[in-house]
N, C-alpha and C positions, 0 to 999 in steps of 0.2 A: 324629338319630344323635349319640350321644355323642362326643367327645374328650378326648384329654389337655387336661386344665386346665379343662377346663368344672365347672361346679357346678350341683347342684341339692340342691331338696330333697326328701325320698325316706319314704313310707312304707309298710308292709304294704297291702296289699292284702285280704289274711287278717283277721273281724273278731277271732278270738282274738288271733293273731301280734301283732293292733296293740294289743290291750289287753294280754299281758303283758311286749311289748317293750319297752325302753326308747327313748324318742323315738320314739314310731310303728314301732318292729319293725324297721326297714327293713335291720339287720343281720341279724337271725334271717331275715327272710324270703329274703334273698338268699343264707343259705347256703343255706335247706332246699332252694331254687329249683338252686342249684349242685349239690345231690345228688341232686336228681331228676331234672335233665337228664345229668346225667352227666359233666356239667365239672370235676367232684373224685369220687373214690372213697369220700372219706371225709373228715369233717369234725371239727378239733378244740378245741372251745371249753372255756371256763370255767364250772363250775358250784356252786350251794351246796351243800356237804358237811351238816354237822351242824348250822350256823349259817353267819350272814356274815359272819364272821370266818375262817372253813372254806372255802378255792380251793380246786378238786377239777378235774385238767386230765380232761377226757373227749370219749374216741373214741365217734364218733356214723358209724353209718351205716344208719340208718334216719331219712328226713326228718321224720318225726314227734315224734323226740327231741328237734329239734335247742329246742324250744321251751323244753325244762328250761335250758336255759342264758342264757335272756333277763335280760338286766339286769345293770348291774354292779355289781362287789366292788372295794372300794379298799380293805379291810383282806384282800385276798391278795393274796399278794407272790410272786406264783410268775413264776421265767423259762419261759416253752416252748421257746428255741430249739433244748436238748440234745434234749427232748420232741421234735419234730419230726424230727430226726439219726437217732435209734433209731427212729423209724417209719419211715422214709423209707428206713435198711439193712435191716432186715426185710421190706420189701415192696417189692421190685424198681422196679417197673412204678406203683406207686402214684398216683397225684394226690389232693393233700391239700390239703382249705381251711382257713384259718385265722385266728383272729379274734386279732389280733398291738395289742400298744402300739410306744411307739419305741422300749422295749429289746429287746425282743421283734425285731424287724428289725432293728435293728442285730445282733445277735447271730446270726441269720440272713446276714445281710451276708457277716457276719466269716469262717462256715463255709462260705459259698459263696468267700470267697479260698480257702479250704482243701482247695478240691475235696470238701467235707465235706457239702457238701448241692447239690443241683440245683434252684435255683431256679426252672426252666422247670414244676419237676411242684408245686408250689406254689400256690395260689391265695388272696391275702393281703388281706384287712379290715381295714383300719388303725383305732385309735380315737386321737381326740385324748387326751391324758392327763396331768390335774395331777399327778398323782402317787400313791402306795398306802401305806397307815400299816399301820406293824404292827400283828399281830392281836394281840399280849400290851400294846403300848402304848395302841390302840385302845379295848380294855375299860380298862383303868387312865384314859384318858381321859375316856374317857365315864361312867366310877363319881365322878373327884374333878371334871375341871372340868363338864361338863352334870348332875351331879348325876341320872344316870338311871343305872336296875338296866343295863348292857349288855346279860343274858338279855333284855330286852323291848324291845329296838330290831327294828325289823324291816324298817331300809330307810337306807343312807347314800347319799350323794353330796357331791361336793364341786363347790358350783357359787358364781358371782359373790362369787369368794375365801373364802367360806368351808367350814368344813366341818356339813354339817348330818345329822340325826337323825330321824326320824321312831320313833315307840315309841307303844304302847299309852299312849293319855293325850293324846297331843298329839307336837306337832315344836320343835327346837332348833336355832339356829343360830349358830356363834363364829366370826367371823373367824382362817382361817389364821394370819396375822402374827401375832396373838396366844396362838395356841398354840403357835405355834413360837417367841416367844419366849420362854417358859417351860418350853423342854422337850420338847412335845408336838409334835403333827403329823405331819407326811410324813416319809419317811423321810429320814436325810440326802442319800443320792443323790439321790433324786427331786427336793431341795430346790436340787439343785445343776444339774439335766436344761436344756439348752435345745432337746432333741427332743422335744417338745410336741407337731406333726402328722406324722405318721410316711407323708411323702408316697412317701416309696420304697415302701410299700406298692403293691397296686393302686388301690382307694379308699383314701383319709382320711375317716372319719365320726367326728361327734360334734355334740355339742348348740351348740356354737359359734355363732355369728352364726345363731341360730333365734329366729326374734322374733315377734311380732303370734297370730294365731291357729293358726300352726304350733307354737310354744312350748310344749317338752312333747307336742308329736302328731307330729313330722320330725325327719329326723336332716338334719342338713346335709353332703350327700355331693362330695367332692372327686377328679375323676380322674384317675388318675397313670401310669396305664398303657395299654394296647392290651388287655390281658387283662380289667383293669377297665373298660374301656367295652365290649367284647364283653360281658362279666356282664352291667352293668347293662342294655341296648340287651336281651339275651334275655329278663331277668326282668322287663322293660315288658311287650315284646311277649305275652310269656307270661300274662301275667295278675295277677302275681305280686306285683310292687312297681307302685306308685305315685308319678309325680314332679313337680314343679310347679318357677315358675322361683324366683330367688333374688333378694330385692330388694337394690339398691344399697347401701341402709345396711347388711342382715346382711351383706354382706360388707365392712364399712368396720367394724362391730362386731366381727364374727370375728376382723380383723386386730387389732383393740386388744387383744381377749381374750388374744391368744396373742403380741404386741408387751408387756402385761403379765405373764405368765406367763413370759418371756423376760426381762425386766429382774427378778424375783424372782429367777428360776436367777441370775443373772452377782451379786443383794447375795449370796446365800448364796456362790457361790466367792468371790467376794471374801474374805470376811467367814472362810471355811473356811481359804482358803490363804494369806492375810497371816498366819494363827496360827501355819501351819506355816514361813514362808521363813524365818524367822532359826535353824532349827535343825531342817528337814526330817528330817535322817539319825539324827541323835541322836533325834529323837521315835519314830523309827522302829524303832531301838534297843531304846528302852526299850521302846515299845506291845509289840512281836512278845516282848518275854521271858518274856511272859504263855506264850505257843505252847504246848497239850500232845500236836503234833504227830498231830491226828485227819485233817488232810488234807483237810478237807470246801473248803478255800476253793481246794485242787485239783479237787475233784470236780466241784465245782458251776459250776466258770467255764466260762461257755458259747465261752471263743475260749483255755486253759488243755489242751492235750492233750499227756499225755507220752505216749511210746511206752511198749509193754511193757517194754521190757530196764527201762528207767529204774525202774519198780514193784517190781523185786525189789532181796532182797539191801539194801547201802548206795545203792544207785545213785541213791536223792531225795538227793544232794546232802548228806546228813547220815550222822551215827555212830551206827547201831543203837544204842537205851538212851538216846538223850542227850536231854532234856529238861530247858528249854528248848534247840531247834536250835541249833546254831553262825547269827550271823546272815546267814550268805550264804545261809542255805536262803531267807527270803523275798527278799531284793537280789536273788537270780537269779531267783527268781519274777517280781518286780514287775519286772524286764528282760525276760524271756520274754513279757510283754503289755504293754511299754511306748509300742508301737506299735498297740493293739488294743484297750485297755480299752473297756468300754462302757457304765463307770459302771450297772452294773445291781444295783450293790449287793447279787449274794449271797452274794459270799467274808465280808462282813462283816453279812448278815444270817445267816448259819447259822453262824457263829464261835461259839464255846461260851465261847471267853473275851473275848466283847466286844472284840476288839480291831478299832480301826477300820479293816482293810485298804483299805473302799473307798474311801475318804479318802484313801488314800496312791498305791494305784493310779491313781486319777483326777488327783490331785495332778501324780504323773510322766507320766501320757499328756500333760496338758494343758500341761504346761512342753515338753515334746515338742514338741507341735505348734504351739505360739507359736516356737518354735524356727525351724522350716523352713517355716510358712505360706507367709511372703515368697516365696519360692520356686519352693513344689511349690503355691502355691495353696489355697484351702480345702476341706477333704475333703467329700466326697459329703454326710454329716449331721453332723450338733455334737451329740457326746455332754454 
């Protein structure tokens, strides 16, 4: 029987599931396994659009679907948590499973403060996660530094720091720190993230400390929950998944993995927010005068909810016509989530005028919470 904190490693069962999942399946098979026992009503994962550069969030309830969504996309940059909110109001009674990174739960978190989402009808897949590049930087990357058409890639990953390529022809692989010091890479949030295993999940899975002849055929599953070991204990017994133990070293490996991947987040704040302290407000100033007031870095914040009244009329805080805002339109924003950010970088990836909000919003949560750590203690996750 499972429990909280135990590990193993886990994979389909199913010979398709296991050949087109990633790391032996063991995600896909445990949703399909959650919707055909009836543990979730509906499942909602990730899948390729037009390319793999194309996130496409999609509701599955038919377990046989859930197989289009096997493998993952680092150049989608999509948040779910609103995704989930508007399911979850729609459909009263729902249970919904969900294949979630750490902003993705954080962001869920934040709307469960809110009375905004019911966490109990929920049934959450955590994936460890370096981070997601954009899809317009992505191809710009891959056309000047790999020197590949990006049309004939047809498989990334970002694994033992770098990022790598697979394309008709052959595979490519650059080291992270070197794209990103030139520009490229992850995004900036992501660069900045020290929620790497998104244990508040039910499971934590990901290829982490998988080594020897599971490497590339298991996913290394971590349990965080009562809900998560109920899953995983049915989808054994069922037939469904497959589990074996976890040796001594992959979990002494896991912990480097992600002990590095945690010293990168804190050079990038660093390296982020020494630029900003000697003239935080004044940069702030200047960035937002860009603003042509489209609102999108409203819309899209997953813990950002005005009420109605506030929508109509002058009521955002601003003078109908005025372009750029007066700047207290964003200072009252970046206060209205100074306690909430969650660094998920999409007020400043959907920003039309490049400007770096989530730099700035991260900038003030995190001055925040060095603030009163001493104190109140460390929050639940580290965005």
């Amino acid at each position: 029987m499972a429990a909280i904190g135990d590990t193993f490693y886990a994979w389909a069962a199913d010979a398709d599931v296991l050949k087109k999942g990633e790391c032996g399946g063991a995600i896909t098979a445990l949703q399909q396994y959650a919707l055909k026992s009836g543990m979730v009503d509906a499942v909602l994962a990730i899948r390729k659009g037009a390319d793999l550069y194309d996130a496409v969030p999609t509701l599955i309830t038919d377990p046989a679907e859930i197989a289009q969504t096997a493998g993952s996309l680092h150049c989608g940059t999509l948040l779910l948590s609103k995704v989930v909110k508007d399911y979850l109001d729609a459909n009263k009674t729902a249970r919904l499973g969900v294949t979630v990174k750490g902003c993705d739960t954080m962001g869920l978190i934040e709307l469960a403060r809110r009375d905004a989402v019911d966490m109990d009808r929920l049934l959450l897949l955590g994936v460890n996660c370096g981070g997601s590049v954009s899809p317009i930087l992505a191809r710009k990357m891959i056309r000047e530094k790999f020197e590949v058409d990006p049309d004939q890639v047809h498989k990334e990953e970002i694994d033992k720091g770098q990022f790598i390529i697979e394309y008709e022809g052959g595979h490519k692989g650059i080291k992270i720190d070197d794209l990103e010091d030139e520009g490229y890479g992850r995004r900036s949030n992501c660069r900045r993230c020290l929620y790497k295993v998104p244990r508040q999940a039910d499971l934590a899975c990901g290829n982490w400390g998988v080594i020897g002849e599971k490497a590339g055929n298991a996913t290394f599953v971590e349990v965080c929950s009562e809900k998560g070991a109920n899953l995983l204990d049915a989808a054994v017994a069922a037939g469904a998944v497959k589990t074996g133990a976890v040796p001594a070293k992959a979990l002494e490996i896991r912990g480097k993995v992600e002990g590095a991947m945690l010293g990168l987040g804190n050079k990038w704040r660093k390296k982020n927010f020494e630029a900003l302290a000697s003239d935080l407000w004044g940069t702030i100033a200047r960035e937002t005068g860009r603003c042509i007031k489209c609102y999108s870095c409203i819309e899209n914040c997953p813990v950002c909810f005005p009420v109605a009244e506030e929508l109509k009329g002058n009521s955002r805080m601003i003078t109908s016509g005025e372009v750029p805002p007066n700047p207290m339109f964003h200072l009252r924003r970046f206060a209205h989530i100074s306690d909430s950010c969650i660094n998920c970088g999409q007020c400043e990836e959907l920003c039309p005028m490049d400007i770096p909000l989530a730099l700035f919003s991260h900038a003030i949560r995190t001055e925040g919470d060095s603030a009163f750590e001493s104190k109140l203690g460390k929050a639940p996750y580290t965005n």
